[in-house]
CHARMM internal coordinates of N, CA and C (Angstrom, degrees):
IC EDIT
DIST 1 N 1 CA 1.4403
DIST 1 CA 1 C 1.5293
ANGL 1 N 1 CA 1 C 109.04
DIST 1 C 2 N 1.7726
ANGL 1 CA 1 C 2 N 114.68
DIHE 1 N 1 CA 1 C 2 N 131.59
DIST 2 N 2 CA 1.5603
ANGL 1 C 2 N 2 CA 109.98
DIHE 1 CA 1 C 2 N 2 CA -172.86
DIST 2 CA 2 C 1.6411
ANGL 2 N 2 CA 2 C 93.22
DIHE 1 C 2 N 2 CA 2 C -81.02
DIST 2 C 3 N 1.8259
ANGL 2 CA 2 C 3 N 102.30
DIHE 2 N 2 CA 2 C 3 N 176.68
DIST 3 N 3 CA 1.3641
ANGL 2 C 3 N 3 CA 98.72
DIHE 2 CA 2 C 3 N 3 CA 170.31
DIST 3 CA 3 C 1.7117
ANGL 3 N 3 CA 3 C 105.12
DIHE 2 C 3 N 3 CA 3 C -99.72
DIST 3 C 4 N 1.2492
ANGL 3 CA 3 C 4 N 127.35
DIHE 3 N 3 CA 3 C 4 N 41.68
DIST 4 N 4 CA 0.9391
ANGL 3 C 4 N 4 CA 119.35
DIHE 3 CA 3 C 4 N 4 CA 164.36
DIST 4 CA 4 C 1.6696
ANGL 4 N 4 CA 4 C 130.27
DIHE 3 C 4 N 4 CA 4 C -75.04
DIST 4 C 5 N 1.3778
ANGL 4 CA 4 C 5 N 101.46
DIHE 4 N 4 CA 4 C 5 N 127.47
DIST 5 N 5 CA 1.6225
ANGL 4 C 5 N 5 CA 94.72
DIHE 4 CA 4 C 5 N 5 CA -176.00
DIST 5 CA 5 C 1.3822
ANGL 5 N 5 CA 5 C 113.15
DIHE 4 C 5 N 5 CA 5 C -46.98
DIST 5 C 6 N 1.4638
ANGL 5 CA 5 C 6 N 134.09
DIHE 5 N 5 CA 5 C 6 N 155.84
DIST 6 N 6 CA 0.9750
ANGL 5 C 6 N 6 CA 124.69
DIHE 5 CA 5 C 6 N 6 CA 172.88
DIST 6 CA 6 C 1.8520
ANGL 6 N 6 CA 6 C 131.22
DIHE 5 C 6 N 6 CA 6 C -123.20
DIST 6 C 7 N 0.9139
ANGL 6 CA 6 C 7 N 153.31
DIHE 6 N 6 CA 6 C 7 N 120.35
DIST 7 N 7 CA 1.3626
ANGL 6 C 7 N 7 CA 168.19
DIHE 6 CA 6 C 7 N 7 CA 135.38
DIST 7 CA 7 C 1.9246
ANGL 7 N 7 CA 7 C 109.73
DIHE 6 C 7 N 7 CA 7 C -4.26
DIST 7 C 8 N 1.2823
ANGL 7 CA 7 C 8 N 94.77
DIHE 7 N 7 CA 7 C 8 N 86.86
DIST 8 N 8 CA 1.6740
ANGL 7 C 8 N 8 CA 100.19
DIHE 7 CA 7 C 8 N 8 CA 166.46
DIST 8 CA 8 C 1.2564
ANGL 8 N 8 CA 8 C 118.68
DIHE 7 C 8 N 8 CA 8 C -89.22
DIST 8 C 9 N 1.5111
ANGL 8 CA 8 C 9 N 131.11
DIHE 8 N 8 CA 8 C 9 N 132.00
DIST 9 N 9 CA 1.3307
ANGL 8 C 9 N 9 CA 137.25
DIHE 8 CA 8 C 9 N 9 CA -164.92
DIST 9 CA 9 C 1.5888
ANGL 9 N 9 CA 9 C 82.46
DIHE 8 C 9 N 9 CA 9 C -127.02
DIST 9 C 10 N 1.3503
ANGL 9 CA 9 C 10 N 133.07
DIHE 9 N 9 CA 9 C 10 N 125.67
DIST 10 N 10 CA 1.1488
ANGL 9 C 10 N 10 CA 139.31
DIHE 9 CA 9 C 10 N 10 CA 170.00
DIST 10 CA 10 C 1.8726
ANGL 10 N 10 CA 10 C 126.22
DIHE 9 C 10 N 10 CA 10 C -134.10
DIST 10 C 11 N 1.3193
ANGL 10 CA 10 C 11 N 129.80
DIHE 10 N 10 CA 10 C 11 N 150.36
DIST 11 N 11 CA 1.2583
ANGL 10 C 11 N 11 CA 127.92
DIHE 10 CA 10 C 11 N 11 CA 174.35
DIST 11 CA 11 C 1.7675
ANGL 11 N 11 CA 11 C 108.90
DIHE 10 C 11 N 11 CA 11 C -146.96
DIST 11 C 12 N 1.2066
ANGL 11 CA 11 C 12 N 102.72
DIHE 11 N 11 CA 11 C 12 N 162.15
DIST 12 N 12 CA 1.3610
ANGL 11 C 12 N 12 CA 90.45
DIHE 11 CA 11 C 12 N 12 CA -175.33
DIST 12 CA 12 C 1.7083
ANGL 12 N 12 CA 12 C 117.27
DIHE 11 C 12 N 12 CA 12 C -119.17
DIST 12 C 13 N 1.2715
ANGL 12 CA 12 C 13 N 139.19
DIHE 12 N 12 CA 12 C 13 N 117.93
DIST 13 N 13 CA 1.3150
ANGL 12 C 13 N 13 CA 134.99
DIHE 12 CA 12 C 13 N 13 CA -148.58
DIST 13 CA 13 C 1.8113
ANGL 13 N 13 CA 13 C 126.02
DIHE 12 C 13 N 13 CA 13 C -120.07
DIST 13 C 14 N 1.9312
ANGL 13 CA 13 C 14 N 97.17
DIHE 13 N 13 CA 13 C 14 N 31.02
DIST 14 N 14 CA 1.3962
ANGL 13 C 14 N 14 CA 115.32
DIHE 13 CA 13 C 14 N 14 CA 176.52
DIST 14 CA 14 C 1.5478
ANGL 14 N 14 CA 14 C 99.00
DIHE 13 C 14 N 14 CA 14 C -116.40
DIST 14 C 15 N 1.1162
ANGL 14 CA 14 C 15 N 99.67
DIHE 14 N 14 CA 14 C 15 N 146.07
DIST 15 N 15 CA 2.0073
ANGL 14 C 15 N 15 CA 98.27
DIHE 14 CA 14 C 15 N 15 CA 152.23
DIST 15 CA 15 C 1.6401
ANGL 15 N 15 CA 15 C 82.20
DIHE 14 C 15 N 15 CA 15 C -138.38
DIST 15 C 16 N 1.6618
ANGL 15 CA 15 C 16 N 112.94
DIHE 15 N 15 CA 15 C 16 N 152.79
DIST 16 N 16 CA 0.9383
ANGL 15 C 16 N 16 CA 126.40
DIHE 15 CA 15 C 16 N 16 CA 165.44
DIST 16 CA 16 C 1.6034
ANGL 16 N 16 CA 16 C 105.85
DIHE 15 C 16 N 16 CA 16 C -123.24
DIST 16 C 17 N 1.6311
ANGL 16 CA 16 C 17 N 130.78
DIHE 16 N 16 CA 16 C 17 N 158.91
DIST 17 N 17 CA 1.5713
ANGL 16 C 17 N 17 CA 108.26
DIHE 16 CA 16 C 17 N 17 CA 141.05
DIST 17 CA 17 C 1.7650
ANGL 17 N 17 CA 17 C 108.40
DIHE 16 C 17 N 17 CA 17 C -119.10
DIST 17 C 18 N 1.1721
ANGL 17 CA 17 C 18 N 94.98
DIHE 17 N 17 CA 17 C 18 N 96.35
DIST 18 N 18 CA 1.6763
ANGL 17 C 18 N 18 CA 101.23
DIHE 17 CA 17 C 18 N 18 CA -162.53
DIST 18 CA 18 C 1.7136
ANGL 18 N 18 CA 18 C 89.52
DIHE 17 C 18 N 18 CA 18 C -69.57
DIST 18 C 19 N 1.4807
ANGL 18 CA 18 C 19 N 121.83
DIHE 18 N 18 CA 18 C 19 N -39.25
DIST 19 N 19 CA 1.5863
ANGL 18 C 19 N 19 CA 88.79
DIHE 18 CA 18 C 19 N 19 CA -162.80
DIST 19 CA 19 C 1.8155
ANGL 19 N 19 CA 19 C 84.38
DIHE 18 C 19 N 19 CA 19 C -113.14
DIST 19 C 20 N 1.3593
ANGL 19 CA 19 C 20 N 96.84
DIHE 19 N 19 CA 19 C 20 N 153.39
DIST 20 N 20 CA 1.7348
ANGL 19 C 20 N 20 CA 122.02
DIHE 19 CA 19 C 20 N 20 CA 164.85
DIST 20 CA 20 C 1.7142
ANGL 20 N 20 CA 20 C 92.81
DIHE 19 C 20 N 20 CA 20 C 54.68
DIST 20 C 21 N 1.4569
ANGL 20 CA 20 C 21 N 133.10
DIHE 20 N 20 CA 20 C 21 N 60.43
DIST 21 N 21 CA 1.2045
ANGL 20 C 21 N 21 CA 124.43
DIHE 20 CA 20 C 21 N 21 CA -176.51
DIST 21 CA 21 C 2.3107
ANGL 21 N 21 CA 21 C 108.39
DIHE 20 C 21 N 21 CA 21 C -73.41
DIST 21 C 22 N 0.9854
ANGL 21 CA 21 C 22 N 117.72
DIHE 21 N 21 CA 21 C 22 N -12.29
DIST 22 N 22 CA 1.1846
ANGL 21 C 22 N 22 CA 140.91
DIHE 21 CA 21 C 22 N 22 CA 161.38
DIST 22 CA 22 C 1.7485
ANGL 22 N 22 CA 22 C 112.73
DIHE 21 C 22 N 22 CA 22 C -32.72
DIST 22 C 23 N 1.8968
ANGL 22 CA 22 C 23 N 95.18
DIHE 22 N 22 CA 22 C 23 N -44.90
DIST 23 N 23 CA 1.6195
ANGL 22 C 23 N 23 CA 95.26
DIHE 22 CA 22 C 23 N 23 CA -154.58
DIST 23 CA 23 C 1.7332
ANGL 23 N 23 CA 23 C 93.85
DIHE 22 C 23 N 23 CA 23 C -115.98
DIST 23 C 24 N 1.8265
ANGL 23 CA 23 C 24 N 98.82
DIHE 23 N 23 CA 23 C 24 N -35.21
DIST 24 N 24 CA 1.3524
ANGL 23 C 24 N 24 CA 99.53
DIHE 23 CA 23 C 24 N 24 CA -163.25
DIST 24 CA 24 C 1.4642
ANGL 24 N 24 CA 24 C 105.92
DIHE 23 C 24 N 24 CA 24 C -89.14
DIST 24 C 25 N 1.3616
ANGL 24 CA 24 C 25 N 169.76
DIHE 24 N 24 CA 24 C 25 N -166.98
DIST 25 N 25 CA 1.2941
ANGL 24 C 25 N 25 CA 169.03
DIHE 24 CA 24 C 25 N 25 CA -168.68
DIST 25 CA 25 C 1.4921
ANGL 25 N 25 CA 25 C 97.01
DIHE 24 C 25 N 25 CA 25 C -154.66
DIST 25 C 26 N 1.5470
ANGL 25 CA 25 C 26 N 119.06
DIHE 25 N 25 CA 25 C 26 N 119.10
DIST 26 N 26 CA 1.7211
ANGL 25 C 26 N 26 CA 108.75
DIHE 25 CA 25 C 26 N 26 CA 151.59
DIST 26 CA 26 C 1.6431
ANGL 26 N 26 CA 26 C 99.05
DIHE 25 C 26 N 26 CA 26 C -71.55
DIST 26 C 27 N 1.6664
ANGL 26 CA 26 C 27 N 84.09
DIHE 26 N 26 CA 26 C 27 N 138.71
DIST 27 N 27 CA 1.5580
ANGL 26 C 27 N 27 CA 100.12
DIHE 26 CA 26 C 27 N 27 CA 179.84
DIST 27 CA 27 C 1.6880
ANGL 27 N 27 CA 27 C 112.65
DIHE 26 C 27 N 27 CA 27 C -108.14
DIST 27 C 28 N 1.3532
ANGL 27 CA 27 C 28 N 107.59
DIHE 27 N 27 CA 27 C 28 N 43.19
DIST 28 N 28 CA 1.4534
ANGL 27 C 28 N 28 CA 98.17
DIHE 27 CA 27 C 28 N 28 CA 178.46
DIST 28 CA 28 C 1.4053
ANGL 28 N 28 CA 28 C 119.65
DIHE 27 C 28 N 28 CA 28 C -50.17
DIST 28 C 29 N 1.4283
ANGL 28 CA 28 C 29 N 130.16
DIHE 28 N 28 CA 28 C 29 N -39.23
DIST 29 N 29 CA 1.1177
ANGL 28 C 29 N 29 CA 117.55
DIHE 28 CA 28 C 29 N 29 CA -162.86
DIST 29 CA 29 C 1.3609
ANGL 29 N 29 CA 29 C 120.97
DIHE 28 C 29 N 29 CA 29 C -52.12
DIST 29 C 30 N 1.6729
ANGL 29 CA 29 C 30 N 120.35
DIHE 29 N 29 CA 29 C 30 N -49.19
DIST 30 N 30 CA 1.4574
ANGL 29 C 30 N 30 CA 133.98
DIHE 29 CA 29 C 30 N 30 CA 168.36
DIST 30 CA 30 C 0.9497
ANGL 30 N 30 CA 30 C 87.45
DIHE 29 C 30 N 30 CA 30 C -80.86
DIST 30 C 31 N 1.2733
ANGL 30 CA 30 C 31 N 157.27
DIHE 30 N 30 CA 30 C 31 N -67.61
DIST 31 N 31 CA 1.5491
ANGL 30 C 31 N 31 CA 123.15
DIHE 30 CA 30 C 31 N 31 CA -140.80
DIST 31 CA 31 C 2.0998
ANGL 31 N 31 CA 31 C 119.78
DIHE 30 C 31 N 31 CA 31 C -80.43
DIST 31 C 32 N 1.5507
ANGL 31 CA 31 C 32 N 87.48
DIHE 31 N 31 CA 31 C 32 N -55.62
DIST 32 N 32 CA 1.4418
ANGL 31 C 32 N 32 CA 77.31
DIHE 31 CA 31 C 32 N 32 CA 173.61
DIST 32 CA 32 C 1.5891
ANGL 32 N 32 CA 32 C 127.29
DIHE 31 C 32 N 32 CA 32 C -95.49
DIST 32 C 33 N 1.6223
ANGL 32 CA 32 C 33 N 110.55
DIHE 32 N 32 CA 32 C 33 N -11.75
DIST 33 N 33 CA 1.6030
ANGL 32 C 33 N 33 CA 102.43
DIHE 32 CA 32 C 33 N 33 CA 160.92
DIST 33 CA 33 C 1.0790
ANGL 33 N 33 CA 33 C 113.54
DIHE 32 C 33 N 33 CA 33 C -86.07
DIST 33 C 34 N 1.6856
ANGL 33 CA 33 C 34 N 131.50
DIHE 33 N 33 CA 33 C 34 N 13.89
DIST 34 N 34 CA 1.8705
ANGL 33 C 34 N 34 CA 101.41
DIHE 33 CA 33 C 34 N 34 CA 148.88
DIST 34 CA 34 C 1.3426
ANGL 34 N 34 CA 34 C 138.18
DIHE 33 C 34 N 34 CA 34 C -94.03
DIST 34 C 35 N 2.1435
ANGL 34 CA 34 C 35 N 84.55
DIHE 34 N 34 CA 34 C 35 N 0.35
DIST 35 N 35 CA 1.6166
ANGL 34 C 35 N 35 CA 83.47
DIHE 34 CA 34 C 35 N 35 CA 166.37
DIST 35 CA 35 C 1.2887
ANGL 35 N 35 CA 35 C 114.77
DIHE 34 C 35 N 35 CA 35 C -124.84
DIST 35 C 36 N 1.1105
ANGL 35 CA 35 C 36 N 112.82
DIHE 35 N 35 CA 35 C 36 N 36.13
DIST 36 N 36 CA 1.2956
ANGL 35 C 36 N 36 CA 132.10
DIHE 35 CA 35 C 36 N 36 CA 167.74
DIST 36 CA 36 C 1.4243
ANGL 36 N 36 CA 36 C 125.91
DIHE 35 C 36 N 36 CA 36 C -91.25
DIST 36 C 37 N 1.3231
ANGL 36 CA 36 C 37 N 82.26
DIHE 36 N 36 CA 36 C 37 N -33.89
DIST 37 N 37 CA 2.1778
ANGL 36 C 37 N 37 CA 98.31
DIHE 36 CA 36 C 37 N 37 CA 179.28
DIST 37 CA 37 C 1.3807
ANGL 37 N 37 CA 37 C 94.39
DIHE 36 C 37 N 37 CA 37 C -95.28
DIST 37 C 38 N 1.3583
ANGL 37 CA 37 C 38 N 136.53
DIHE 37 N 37 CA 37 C 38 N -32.12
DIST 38 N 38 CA 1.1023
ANGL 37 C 38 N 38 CA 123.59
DIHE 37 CA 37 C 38 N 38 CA 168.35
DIST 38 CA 38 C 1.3396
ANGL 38 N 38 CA 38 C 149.36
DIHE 37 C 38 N 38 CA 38 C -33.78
DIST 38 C 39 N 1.7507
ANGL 38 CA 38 C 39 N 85.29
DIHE 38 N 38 CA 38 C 39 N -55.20
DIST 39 N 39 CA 1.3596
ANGL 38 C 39 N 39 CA 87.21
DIHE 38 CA 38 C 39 N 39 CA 164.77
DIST 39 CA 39 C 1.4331
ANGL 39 N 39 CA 39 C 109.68
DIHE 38 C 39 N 39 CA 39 C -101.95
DIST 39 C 40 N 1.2188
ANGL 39 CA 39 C 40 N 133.87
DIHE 39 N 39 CA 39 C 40 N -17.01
DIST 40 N 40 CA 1.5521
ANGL 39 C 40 N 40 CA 107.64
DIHE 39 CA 39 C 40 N 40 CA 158.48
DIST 40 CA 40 C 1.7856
ANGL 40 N 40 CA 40 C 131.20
DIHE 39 C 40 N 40 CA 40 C -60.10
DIST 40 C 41 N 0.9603
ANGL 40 CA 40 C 41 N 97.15
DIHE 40 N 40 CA 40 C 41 N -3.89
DIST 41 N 41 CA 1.6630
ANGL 40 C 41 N 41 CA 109.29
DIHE 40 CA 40 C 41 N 41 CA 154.51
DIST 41 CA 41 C 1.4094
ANGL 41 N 41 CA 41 C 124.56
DIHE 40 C 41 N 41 CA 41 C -80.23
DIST 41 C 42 N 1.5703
ANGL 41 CA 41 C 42 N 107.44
DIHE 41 N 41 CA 41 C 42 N -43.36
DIST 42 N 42 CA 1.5910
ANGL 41 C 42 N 42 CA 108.52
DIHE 41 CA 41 C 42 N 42 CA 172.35
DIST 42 CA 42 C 1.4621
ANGL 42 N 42 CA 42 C 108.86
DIHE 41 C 42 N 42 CA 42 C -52.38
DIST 42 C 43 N 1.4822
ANGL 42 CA 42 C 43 N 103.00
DIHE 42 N 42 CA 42 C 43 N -63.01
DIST 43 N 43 CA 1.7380
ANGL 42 C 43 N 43 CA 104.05
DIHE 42 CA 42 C 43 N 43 CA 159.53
DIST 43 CA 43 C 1.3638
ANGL 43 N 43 CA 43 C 140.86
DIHE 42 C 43 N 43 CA 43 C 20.34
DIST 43 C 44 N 1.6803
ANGL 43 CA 43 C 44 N 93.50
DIHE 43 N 43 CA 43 C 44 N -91.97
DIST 44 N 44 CA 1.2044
ANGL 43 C 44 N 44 CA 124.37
DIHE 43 CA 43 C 44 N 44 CA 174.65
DIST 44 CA 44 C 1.4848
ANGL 44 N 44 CA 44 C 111.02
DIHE 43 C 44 N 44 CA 44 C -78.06
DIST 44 C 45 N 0.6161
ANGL 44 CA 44 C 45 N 155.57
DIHE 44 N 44 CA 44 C 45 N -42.19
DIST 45 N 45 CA 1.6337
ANGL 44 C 45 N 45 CA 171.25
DIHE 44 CA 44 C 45 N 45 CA 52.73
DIST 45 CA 45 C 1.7665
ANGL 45 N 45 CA 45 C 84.76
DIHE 44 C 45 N 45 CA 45 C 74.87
DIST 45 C 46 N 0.9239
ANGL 45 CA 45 C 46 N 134.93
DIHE 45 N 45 CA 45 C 46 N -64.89
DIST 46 N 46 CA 1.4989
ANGL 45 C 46 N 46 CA 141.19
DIHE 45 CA 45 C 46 N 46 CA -158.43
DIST 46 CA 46 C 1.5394
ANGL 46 N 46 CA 46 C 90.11
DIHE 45 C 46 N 46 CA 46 C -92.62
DIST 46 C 47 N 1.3843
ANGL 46 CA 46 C 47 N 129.58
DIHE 46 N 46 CA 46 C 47 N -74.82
DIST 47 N 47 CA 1.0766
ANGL 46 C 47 N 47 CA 128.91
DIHE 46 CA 46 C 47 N 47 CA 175.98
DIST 47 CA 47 C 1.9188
ANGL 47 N 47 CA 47 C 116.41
DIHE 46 C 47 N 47 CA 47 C -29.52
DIST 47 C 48 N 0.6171
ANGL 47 CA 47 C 48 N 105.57
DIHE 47 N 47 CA 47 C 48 N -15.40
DIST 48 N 48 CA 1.5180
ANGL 47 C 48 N 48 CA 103.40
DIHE 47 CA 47 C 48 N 48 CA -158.37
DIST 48 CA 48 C 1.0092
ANGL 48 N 48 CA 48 C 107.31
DIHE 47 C 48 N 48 CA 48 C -121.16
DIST 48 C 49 N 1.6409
ANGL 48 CA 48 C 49 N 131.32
DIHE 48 N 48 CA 48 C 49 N -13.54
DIST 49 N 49 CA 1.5763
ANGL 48 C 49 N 49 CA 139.45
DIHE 48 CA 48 C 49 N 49 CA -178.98
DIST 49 CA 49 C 0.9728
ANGL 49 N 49 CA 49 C 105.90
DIHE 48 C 49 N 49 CA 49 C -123.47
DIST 49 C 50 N 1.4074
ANGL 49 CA 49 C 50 N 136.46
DIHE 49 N 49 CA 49 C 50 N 132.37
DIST 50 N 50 CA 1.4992
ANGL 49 C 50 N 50 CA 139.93
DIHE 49 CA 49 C 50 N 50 CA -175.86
DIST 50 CA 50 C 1.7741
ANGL 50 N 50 CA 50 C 109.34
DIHE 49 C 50 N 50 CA 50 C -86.83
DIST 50 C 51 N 1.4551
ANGL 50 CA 50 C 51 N 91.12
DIHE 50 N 50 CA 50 C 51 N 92.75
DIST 51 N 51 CA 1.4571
ANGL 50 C 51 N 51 CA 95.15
DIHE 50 CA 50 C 51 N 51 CA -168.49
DIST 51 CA 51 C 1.7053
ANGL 51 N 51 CA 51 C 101.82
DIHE 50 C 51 N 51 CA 51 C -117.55
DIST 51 C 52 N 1.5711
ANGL 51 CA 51 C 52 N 128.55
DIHE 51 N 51 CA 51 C 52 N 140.89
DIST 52 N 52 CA 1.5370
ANGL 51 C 52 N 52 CA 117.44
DIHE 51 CA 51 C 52 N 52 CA -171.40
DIST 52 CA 52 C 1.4818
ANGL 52 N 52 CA 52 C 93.05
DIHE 51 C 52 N 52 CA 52 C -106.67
DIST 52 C 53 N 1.1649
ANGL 52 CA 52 C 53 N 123.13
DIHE 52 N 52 CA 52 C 53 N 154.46
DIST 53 N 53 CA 1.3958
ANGL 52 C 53 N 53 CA 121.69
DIHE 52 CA 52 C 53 N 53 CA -134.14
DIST 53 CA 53 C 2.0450
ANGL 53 N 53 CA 53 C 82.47
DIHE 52 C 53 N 53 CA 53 C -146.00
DIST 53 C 54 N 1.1378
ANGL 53 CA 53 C 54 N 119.63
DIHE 53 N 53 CA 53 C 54 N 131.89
DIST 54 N 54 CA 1.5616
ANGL 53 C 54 N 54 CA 122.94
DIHE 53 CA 53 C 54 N 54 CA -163.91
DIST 54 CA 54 C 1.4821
ANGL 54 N 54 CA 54 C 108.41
DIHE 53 C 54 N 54 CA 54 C -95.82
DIST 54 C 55 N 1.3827
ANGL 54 CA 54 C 55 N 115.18
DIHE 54 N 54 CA 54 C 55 N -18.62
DIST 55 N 55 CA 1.1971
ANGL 54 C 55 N 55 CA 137.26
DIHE 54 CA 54 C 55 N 55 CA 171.63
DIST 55 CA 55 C 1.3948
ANGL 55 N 55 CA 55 C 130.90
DIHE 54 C 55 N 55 CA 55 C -121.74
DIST 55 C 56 N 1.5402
ANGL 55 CA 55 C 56 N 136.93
DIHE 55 N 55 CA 55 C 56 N 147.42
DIST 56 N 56 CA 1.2104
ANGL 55 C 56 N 56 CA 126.96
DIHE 55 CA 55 C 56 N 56 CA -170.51
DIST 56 CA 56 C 1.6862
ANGL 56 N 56 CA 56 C 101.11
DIHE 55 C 56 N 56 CA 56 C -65.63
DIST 56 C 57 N 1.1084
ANGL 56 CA 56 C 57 N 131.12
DIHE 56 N 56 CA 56 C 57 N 164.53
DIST 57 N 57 CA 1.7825
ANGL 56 C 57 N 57 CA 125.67
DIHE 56 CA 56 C 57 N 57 CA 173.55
DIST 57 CA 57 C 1.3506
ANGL 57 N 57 CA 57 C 107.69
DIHE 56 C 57 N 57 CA 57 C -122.48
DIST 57 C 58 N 1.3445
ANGL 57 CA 57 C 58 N 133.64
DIHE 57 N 57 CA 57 C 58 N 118.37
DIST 58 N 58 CA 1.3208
ANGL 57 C 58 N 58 CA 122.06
DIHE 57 CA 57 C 58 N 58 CA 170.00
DIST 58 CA 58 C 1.5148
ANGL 58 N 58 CA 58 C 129.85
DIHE 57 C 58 N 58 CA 58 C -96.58
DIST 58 C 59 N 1.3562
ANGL 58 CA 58 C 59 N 143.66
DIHE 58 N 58 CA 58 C 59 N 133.25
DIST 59 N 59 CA 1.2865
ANGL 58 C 59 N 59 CA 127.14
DIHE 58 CA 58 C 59 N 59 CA -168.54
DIST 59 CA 59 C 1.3324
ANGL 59 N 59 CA 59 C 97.90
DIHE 58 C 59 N 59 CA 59 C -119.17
DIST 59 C 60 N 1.4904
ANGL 59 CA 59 C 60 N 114.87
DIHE 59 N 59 CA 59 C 60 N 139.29
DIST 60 N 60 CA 1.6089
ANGL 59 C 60 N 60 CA 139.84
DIHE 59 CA 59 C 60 N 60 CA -161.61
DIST 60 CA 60 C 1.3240
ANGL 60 N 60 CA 60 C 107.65
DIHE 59 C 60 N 60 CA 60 C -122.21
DIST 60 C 61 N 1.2974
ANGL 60 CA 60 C 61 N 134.35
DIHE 60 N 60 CA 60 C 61 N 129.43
DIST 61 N 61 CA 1.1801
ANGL 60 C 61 N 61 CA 130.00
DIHE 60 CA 60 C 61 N 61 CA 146.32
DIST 61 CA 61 C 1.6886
ANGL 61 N 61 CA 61 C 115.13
DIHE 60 C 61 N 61 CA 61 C -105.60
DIST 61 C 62 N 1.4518
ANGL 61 CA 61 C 62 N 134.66
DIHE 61 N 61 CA 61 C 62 N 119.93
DIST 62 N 62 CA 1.1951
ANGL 61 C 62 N 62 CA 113.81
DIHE 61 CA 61 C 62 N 62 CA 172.84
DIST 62 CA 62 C 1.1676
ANGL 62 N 62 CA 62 C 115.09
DIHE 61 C 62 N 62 CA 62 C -129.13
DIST 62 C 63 N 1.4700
ANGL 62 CA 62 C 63 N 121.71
DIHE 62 N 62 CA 62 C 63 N 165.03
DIST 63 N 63 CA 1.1763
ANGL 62 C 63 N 63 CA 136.09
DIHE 62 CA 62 C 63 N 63 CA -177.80
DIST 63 CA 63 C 1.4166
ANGL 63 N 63 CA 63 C 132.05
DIHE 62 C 63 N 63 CA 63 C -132.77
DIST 63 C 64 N 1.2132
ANGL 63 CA 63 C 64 N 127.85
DIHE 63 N 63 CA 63 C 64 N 160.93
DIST 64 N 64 CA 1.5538
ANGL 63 C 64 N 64 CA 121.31
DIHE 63 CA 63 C 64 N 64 CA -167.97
DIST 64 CA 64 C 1.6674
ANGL 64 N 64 CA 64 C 117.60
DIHE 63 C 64 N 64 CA 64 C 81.93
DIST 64 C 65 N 1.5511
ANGL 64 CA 64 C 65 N 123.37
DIHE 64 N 64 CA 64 C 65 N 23.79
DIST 65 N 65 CA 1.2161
ANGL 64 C 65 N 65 CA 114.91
DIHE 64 CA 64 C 65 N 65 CA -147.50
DIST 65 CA 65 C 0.8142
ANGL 65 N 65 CA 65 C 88.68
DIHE 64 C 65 N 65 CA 65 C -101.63
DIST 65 C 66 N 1.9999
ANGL 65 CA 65 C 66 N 127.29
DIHE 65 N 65 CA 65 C 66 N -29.12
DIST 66 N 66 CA 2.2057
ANGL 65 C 66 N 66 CA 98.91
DIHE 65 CA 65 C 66 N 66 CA 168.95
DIST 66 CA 66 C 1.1134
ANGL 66 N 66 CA 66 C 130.77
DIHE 65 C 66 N 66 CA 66 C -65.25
DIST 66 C 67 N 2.1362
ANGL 66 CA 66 C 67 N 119.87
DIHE 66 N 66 CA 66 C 67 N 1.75
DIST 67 N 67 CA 1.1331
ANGL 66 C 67 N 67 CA 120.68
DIHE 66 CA 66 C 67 N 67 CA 157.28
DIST 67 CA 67 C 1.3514
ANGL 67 N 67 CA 67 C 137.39
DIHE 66 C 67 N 67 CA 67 C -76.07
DIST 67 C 68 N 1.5442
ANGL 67 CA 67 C 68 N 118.65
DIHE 67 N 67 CA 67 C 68 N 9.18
DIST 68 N 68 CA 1.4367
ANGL 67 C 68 N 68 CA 135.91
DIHE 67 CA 67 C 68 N 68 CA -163.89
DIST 68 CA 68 C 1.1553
ANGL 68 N 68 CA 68 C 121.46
DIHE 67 C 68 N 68 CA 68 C 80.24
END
COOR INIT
IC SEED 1 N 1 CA 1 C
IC BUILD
């Protein structure tokens, strides 16, 4: 592993409605597929253009984040 600082590109790809799901709606569609495609566009977007990059880049997907 270099010691180069590194570049996190992250999105998050759960919605839950853990409490009162009845009233409240998980809104994944807008909420987590627009940043979900987002960065799978950056992605490809990088993948696909020969671009040299000054820093390592990391890409994240996470989940569980309305649980803390």
């Amino acid at each position: 592993m270099d010691d180069k600082e590194r570049v996190i590109i992250s999105a998050h790809l759960d919605s839950t409605a853990m409490f009162a799901p009845m009233i409240m709606a998980a809104p994944g569609a807008d909420d987590d597929g627009s940043g979900v495609v987002t960065l799978l566009e950056v992605i490809r977007l990088i993948a696909e253009n020969p671009v040299e990059l000054n820093r390592p880049v990391e890409f994240i997907f996470f989940s569980a984040e309305e649980a803390g």
